[in-house]
C-alpha positions in Angstrom: -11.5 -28.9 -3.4 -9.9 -27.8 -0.2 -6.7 -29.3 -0.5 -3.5 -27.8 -0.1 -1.5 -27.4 -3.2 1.6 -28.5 -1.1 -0.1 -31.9 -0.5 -0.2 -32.7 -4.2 2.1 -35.4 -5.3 4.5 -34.0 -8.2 3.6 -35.4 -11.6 6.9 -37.3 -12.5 9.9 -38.3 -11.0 13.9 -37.8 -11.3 13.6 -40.5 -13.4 11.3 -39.1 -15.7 12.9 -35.6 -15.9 16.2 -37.5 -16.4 14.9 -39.4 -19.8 12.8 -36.6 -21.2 15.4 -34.1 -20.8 18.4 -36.7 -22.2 15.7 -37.2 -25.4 15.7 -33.6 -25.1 19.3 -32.4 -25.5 19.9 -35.7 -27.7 17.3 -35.3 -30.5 16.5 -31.4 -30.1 14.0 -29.5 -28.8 11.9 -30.2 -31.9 11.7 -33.5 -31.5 11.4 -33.7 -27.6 8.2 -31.1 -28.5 6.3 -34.3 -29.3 6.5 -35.7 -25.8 4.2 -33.2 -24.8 0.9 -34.6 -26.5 1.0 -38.1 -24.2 2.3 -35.5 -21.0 -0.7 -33.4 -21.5 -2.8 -37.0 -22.3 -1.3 -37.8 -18.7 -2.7 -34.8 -16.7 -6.1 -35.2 -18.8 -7.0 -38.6 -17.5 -5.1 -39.1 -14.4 -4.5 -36.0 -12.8 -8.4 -35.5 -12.0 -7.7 -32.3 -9.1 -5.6 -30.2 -11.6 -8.2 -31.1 -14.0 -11.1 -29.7 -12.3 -9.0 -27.0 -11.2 -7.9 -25.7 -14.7 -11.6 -26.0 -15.8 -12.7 -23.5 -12.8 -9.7 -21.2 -13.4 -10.4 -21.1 -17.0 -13.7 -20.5 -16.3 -13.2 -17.3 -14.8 -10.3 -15.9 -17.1 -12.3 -17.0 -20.6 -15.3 -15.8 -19.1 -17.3 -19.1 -20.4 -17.4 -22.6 -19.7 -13.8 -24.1 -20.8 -13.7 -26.7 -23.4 -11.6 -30.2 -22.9 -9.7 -28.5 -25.6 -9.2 -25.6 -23.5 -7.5 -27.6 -20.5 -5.6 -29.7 -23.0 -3.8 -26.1 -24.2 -3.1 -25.2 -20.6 -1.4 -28.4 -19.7 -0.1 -28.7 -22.9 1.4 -24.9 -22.2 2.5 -26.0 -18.9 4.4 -28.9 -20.2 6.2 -26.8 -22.9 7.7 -24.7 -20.1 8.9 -27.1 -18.1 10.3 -28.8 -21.4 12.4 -25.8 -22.2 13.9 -25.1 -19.1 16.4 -28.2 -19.8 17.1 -25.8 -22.7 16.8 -22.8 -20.5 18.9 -23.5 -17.9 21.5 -25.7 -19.7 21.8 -23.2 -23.1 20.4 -20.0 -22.2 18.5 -18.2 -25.2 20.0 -19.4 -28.3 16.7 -21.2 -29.3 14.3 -18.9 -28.4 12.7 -15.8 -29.3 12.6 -13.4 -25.9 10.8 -10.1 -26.6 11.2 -7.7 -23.7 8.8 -5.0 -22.8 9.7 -2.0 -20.0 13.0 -3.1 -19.7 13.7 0.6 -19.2 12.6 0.6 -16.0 15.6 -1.9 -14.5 17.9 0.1 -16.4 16.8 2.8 -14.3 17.6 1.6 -10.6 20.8 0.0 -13.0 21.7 3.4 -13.0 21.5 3.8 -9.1 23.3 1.1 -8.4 20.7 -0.6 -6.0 19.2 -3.7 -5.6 15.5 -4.7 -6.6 12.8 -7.3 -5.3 11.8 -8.8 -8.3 8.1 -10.1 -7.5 6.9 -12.9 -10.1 4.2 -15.9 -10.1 3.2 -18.8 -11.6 2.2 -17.5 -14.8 3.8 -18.5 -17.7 7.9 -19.1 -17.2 9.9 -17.0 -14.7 13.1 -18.8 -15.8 12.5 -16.2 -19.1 14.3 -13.7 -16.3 17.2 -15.0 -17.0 17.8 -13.2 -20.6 19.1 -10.2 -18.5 22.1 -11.9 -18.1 22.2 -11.3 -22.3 21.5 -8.2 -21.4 23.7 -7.0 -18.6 26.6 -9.4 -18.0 27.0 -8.1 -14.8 23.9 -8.2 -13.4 23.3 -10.4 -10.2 20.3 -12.6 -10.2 19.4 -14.5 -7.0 16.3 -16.9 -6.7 14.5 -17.3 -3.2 13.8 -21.2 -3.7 12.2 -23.5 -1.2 15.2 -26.1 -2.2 13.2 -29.0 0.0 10.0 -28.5 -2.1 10.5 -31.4 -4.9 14.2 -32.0 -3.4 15.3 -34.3 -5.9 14.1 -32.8 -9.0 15.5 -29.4 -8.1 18.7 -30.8 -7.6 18.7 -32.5 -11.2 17.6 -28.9 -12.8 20.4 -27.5 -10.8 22.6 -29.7 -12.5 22.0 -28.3 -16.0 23.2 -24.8 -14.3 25.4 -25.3 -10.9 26.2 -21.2 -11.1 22.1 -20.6 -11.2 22.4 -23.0 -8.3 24.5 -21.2 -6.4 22.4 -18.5 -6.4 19.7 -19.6 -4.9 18.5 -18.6 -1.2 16.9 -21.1 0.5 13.3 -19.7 1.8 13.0 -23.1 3.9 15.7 -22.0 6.2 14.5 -19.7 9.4 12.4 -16.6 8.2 15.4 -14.3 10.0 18.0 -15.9 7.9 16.8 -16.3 4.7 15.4 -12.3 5.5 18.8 -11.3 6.4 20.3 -13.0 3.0 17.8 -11.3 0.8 19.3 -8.0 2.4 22.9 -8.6 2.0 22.4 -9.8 -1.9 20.2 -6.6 -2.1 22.7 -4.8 -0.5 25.6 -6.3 -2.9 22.9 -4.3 -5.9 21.8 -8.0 -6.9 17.6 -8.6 -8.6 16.4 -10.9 -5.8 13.4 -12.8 -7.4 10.3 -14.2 -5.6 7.2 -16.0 -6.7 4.3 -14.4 -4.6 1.1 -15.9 -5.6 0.9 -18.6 -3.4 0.5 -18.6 0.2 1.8 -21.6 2.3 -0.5 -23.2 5.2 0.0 -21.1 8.1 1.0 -17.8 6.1 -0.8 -14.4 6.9 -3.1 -14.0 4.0 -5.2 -10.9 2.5 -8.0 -11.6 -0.1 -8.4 -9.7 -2.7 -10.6 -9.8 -5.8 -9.2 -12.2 -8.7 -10.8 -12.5 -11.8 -13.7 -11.4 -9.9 -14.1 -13.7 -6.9 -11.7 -13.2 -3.7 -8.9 -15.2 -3.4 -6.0 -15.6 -0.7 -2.9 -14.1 -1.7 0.4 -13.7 1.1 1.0 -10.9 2.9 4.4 -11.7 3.9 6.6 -10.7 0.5 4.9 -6.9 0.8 5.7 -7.1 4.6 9.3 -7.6 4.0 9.2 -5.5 0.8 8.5 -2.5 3.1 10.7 -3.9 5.7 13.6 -3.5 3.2 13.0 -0.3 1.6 13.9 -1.3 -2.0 12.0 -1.0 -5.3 10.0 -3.4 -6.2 9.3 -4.3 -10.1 6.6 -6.9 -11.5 8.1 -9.5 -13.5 6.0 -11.5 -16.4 7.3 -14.0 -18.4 4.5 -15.2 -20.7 5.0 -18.5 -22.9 3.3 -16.9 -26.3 3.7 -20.9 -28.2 6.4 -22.3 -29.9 9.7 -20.6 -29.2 8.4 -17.6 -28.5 8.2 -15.6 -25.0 7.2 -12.3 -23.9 9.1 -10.8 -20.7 7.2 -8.0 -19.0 8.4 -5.6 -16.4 6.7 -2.8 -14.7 7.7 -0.8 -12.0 5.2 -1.2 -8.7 7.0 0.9 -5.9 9.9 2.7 -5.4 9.5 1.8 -1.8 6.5 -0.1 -0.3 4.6 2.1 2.1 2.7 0.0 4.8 0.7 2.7 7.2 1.0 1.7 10.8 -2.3 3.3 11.4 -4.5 1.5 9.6 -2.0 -1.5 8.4 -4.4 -4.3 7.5 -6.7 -1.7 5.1 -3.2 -0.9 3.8 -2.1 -4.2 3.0 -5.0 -4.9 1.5 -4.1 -1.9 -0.7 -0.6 -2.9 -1.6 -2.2 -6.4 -2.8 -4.9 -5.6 -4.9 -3.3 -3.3 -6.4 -0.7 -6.4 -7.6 -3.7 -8.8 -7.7 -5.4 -5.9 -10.9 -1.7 -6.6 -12.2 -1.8 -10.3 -12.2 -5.2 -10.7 -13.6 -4.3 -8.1 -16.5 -1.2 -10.4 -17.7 -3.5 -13.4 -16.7 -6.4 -12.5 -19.1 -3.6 -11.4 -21.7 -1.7 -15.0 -21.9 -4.8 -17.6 -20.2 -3.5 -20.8 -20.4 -0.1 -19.7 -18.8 -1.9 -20.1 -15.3 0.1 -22.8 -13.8 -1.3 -22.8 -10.6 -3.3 -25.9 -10.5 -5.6 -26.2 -7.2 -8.3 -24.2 -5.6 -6.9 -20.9 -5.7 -9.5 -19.0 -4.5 -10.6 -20.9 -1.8 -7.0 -22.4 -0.1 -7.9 -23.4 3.4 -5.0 -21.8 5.4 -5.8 -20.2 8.3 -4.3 -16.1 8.8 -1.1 -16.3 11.9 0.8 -12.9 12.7 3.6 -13.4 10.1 5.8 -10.4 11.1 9.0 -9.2 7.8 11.7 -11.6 9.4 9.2 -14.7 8.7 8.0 -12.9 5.6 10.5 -14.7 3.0 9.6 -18.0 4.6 6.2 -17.8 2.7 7.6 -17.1 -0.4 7.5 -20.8 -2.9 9.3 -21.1 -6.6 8.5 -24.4 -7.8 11.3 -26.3 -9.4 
């Protein structure tokens, strides 16, 4: 499987998204919950890539060959995400159960008044962020978002939420100006949130080991991290079944040290040490992996990605 996960056709359409989520806010979540078993019927007999990709992912985080049932649960996990973000984004949390673990350590750059990277991937639901608003009325969440990734969709979600859509910074736009907008909402003591995982063709990539085979991750978010000078805190929102959702935070760097002596080694470093992270929450919450294509072996060939291009590599899907 070496295709590019960015050549994958989306499953659905505008059209699609429109009906399930009118069902949705219509009959109640309850109710819309039952669309899921002829979604996840979908992805089992026509979506043969993200098939054979969940059954070699699951491979490796069950640690033994993956049932049908088992890649049932993981689209069927996957569905129920997307599902509730029409919930999510148009009703914030008054449906769900949020637990939040390490929350104290936000409150403590809260109490210094400066802004944080918030690095996140496609595990489980990153929209789950979004319950610090509950928490802190006051505190400023923007979303670096590839806006032309899934156009159309993304601007129906938007809809349910036009203040969450004015948030956004664009990482399509040139890698100096979306750089240069990260810094000014950082400056303004805003949580500027990235999805890292993923690296784009033509990104600067390091491998490190992933549930115990290398695997490509981007270099580009640690190179502005370190660039910037900020803390940086690991965000996890796991999907735990039902209404339930676990939101994990843990405190990575205070600043991101990249030696200019021996910078490659040092990267590599930085990015293992976030890869042990990933594969922790990964083997805690298995079928949240929502990454669905080859992973570890992503053709994409390394370029000199210096911090100005860094945000450019950075994806969010919608």
């Amino acid at each position: 499987m070496k295709q590019q996960w960015l050549d994958r056709p989306e499953a659905g359409s505008v059209f699609w998204y429109r009906l399930i989520s009118t069902f949705a806010r219509l009959c109640g979540r309850t109710a819309a919950r039952l669309v899921l078993f002829p979604i996840t019927a979908f992805f089992l007999l026509k979506r043969a890539p993200e098939r054979r990709a969940a059954r070699d992912y699951l491979q490796r985080a069950l640690g033994r060959k993956p049932t049908l049932k088992d890649v049932a649960k993981q689209f069927y996990y996957f569905a129920s995400v997307i599902l509730d973000r029409v919930f999510l984004l148009s009703e914030s949390f008054k449906r769900f159960e949020v637990q939040v673990h390490g929350l104290d350590v936000l409150r403590a750059q809260w109490a210094k008044q400066q802004g944080v990277l918030i690095f996140g991937s496609h595990l489980g639901s990153f929209d789950a962020l979004r319950v610090l608003g509950e928490i802190r009325k006051d505190v400023k969440v923007r979303v670096v978002l590839d806006t032309e990734q899934n156009a159309a969709i993304t601007r129906f979600l938007n809809a349910f939420n036009p203040e969450l859509a004015r948030s956004i910074i664009n990482a399509r736009q040139d890698g100096a100006v979306t750089a240069l907008a990260i810094k000014e909402a950082l400056d303004e003591g805003a949580l500027v949130t990235l999805l890292i995982d993923r690296a784009r063709p033509g990104n600067q990539v390091s491998p490190a080991n992933f549930l115990g085979e290398p695997a490509p991750f981007p270099t580009g978010p640690w190179q502005l991290a370190a660039a910037l000078k900020v803390p940086v805190v690991l965000c996890f929102g796991l999907y735990c079944g039902g209404n339930r959702y676990e939101l994990h935070f843990e405190a990575f760097a205070d600043t991101v040290r990249v030696e200019r002596s021996n910078r490659e080694a040092s990267l590599n470093a930085i990015i293992q040490r976030y890869a042990d992270r990933l594969a922790h929450y990964t083997r805690k919450a298995p079928y949240n992996w929502f990454n669905f294509y080859d992973f570890w072996h992503l053709n994409s060939a390394p370029s000199d990605a210096g911090s100005a291009d860094a945000a450019a590599g950075v994806e969010r899907r919608p």
